[in-house]
Residue, then its C-alpha position, 0 to 999 in steps of 0.5 A: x476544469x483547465x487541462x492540468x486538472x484534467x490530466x489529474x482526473x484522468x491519471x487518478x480515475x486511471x490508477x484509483x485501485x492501485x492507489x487504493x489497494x497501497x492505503x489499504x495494506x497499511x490500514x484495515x479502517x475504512x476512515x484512515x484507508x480513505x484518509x492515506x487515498x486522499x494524503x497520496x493524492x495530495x502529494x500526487x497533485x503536488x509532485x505531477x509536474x516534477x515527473x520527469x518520465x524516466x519510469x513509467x507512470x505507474x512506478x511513479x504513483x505506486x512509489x509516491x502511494x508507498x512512500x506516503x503510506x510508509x511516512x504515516x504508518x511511522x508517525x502513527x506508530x510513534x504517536x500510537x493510543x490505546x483505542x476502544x472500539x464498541x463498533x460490533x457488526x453482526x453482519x459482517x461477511x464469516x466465509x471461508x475466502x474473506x476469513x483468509x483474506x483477513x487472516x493474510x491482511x493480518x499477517x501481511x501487517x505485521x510487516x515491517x513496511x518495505x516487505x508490506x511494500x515488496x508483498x503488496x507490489x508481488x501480490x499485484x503481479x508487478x514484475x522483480x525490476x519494477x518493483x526493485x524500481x519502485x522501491x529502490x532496491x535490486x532486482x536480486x534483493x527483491x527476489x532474496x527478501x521475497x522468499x525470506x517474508x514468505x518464509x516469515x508469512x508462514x511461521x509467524x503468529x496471528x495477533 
């Protein structure tokens, strides 16, 4: 393994739950959240040596990861099939907690995908100014889109 791929291992080791955590408010299936992981590192591999340094490292993935996902999820959408699914799994965990972390994944969806991006990026504790760096609005903007998502987030039917 040369050094750039080293640097690559390392950043991806580094940042693999942030990344993960972007695919994985785009999609609940397991095979297409791992699909969109490995799309963003795809376009992470290829972008690496044009990150100039102006933002801090994290910025760069969390904007690249977003603006994967946010490219796919509009091709999806515009591609959509009815799918059946006859996967039932009688397992699966029915507690209070995971009930509503699935009834805030279902909701948070129903999203246009820069507030499914500006609530993610909130819901991980990333600061107004970085996240209006990641993508590309102002500080201000984000904190006024903010309160109007969670304003819709309350008043908005489950589907």
């Amino acid at each position: 393994m040369n050094s750039n791929e080293q640097k690559f291992a390392t950043l991806v080791k580094q940042n693999k739950s942030t990344i993960y955590t972007v695919c994985y408010m785009f999609s609940s299936d397991e095979d297409e959240v791992a699909d969109l992981f490995q799309e963003v590192l795809i376009r992470l591999w290829k972008g690496i040596d044009s990150f100039d340094g102006r933002s801090d490292i994290k910025t760069w993935i969390y904007r690249v990861a977003l603006n994967t996902c946010v490219t796919i999820d509009k091709k999806k959408k515009r591609h959509r099939k009815a799918q059946l699914s006859m996967d039932i799994n009688l397992f699966t965990d029915r507690s209070r907690d995971t009930e509503q972390a699935r009834l805030l994944h279902r909701r948070i969806n129903q999203l246009q995908p820069l507030d499914r991006a500006i609530v993610l990026l909130w819901l991980e504790d990333i600061s107004y100014d970085e996240i209006a760096a990641i993508v590309g609005i102002s500080p201000k903007n984000v904190s006024v889109r903010l309160y109007r998502i969670r304003q819709q987030l309350k008043n908005s039917p489950i589907n």
